[in-house]
N, C-alpha and C positions, 0 to 999 in steps of 0.2 A: 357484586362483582365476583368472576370467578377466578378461584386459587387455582395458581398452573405450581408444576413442579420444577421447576428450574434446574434443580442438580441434575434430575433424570433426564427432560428432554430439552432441555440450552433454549426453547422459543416458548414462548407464551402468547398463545393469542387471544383475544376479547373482541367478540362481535356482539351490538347488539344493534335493535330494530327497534325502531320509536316512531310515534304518530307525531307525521307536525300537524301545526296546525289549521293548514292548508288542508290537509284530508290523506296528504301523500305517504310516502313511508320515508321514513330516514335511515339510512344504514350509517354505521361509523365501527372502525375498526382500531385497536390500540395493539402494537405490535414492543414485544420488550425484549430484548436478546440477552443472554446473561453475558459477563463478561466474560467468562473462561470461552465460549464459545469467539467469540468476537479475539481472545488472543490465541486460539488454534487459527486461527481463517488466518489472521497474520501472521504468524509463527508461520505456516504454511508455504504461505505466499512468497514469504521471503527467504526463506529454503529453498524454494522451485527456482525463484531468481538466482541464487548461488550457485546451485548446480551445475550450471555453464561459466569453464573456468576463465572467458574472457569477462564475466561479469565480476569474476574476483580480481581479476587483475584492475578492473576499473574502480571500486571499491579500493582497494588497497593504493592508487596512485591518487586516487583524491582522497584518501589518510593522509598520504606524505605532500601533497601543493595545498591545500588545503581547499583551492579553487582552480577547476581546468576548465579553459571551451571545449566545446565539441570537437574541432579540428584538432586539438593537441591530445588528445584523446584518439581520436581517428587513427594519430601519425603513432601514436606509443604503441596501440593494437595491431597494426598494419591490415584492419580488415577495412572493405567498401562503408561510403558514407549507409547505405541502408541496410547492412546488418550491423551496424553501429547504432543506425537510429532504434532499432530492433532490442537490442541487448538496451538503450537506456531507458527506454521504454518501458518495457519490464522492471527495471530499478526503480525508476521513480514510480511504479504504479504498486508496488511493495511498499513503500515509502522510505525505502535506502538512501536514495538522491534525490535532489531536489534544482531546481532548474530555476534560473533569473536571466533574463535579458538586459545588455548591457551594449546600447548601437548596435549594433549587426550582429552580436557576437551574443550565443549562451552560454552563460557560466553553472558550470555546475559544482558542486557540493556534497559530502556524504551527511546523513544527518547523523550527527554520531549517537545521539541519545539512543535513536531507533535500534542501533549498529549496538551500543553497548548493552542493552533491555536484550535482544533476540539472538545476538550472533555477537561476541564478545572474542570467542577464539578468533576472528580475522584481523583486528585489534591487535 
């Protein structure tokens, strides 16, 4: 097996090539991300999502209900349903909020662990 260096370059990758025994060749690949790399990407991400301050204000009013639909949500922002779907979009894809269906209606939620690990000052 080959030693990758982790601290220096965050990826490690392991190729090799093997005979089956069919005659053919076999590839297979083992891919290993370190963690600190993997909590920059999110750390990242969810920075980029904050930057736009109607994404804080959505954050911060599902602190205080602790669960809003979409539409109540809509009406507190006063922006169209599609730059709303835009802005949570973004959030849940940071993994800030999190999204459940309930009849007709999505509820959403902040995930606070995520909120208190990465971004604690909006808290």
């Amino acid at each position: 097996m080959i030693e990758g260096n982790l601290s220096k370059i965050g990826l490690w990758l392991y190729a090799r090539l093997a005979q089956s025994p069919s005659g053919g060749i076999i590839s297979s690949m083992d891919i290993e991300v370190s963690k600190e790399i993997v909590d920059e990407k999110t750390l990242a991400g969810i920075y980029k999502a904050l930057g736009e301050p109607n994404r804080v204000r959505v954050v911060r009013a599902l602190l205080q209900e602790e669960e809003m639909t979409c539409g109540q949500l809509t009406s507190l922002l006063g922006v169209s349903a599609s730059t709303f779907s835009h802005h949570i979009a973004e959030l849940i894809e940071c993994g800030l909020v999190s999204k459940r269906k309930e009849g007709r209606h999505h509820i959403l939620s902040v995930r606070r662990d995520i909120l208190t690990k990465y971004a604690p000052a909006i808290m």
